[in-house]
Structures are given as C-alpha cells and as structure tokens.
C-alpha positions, 0 to 999 in steps of 0.5 A: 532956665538960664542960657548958660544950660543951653551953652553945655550942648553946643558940642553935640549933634541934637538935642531935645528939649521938654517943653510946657504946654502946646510948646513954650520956651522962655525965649522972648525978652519983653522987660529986665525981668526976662532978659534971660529968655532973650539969651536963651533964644540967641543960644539956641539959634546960634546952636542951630546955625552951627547945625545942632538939631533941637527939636521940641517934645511935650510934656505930657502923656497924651497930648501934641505940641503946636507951635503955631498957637504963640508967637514965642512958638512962631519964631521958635519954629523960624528959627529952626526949632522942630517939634511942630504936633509931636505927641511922642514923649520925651524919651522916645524924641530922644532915641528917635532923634540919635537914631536918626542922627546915626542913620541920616545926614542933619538935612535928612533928619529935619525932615524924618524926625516928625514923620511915624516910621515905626508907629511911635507917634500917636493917631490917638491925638490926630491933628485934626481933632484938636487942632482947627486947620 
C-alpha cells in the first residue's frame, strides 16, 4: 500500500477499506522501512478531517474486526477510522455505507453505519463470544 492509493479518494464521500486480521492497516511509522505507513496514517486522518468517512471491513467470511487488540487499531479508532466489530463483508460495508451517505447527514452515518438495521451484521460472531469484555 502506498499513500499515494489513498490520495485518489479524497474527492469522495466515504470510503471502505479492507483490512487484515482483527483490523490492521499499515500506518505506524516505527524505522525507514516503514515510512510509508506513516504517510498512510496522515493521508487518512487529513482525509477525515475533510469529512471523508472510512470505515473498516474484515476480510474474511466469519469473523469481526476489533480495533481494540493493537495500538495501530487504537489510534486508528482515534482518529476516526469506524469498523470497530464489524462482521459485514466488504461488499455489503459498501452498499451500507452509500446507503447511508445518500439517506443521512455524515454525523449521522458514524453513528448508523455499525448498528444492524437490516440484519446484515452478524449474531453468529456475538461480541461476547469471542471477545472478553
């Protein structure tokens, strides 16, 4: 991933981004090697700020991001980055989120797009079996 990716988007309403594991983007700048992923982390905040909305969905077809387990995850969360136990897969992250966008003021769409109004986000994967509290 390079910064430069990111950059493309920054016209747009929302966006959703894939992530690996419980969450995880590259955005901690620790040494030169990861210089990039510091980048990435300003690109994104600077997209938030303008109001872009990201939000965050797993990968895989049963399981829940939580952006609470790494510290990447934690400042990704304080910065604005939404997903926090989001189960839905990618394409439905999407549809949801110009739904929302089309249907709802930005502030409001924070706060929508991790609640289950149609039944699209999972209990098969319910927070508390997986995750302690």
């Amino acid at each position: 991933m390079y910064a430069e990716q990111f950059k493309a988007y920054e016209n747009y309403d929302g966006l959703v981004i894939e992530a690996t594991g419980l969450g995880c983007l590259p955005i901690s700048e620790t040494d030169d090697l990861t210089k990039e992923s510091g980048k990435i982390f300003k690109v994104l905040k600077d997209m938030i700020k303008r109001g872009i909305i990201i939000v965050e969905s797993p990968q895989t077809i049963f399981g829940r991001i939580n952006l609470n387990v790494y510290e990447d995850q934690r400042n990704a969360q304080e910065v604005g980055i939404l997903g926090h136990l989001n189960d839905m897969t990618t394409e439905t992250t999407f549809i949801k989120l110009a739904w929302l966008l089309s249907n709802y003021k930005k502030e409001e769409v924070k706060n929508l797009i991790m609640k289950d109004l149609r039944k699209e986000l999972s209990n098969r994967t319910e927070f508390e079996k997986y995750f302690l509290k």
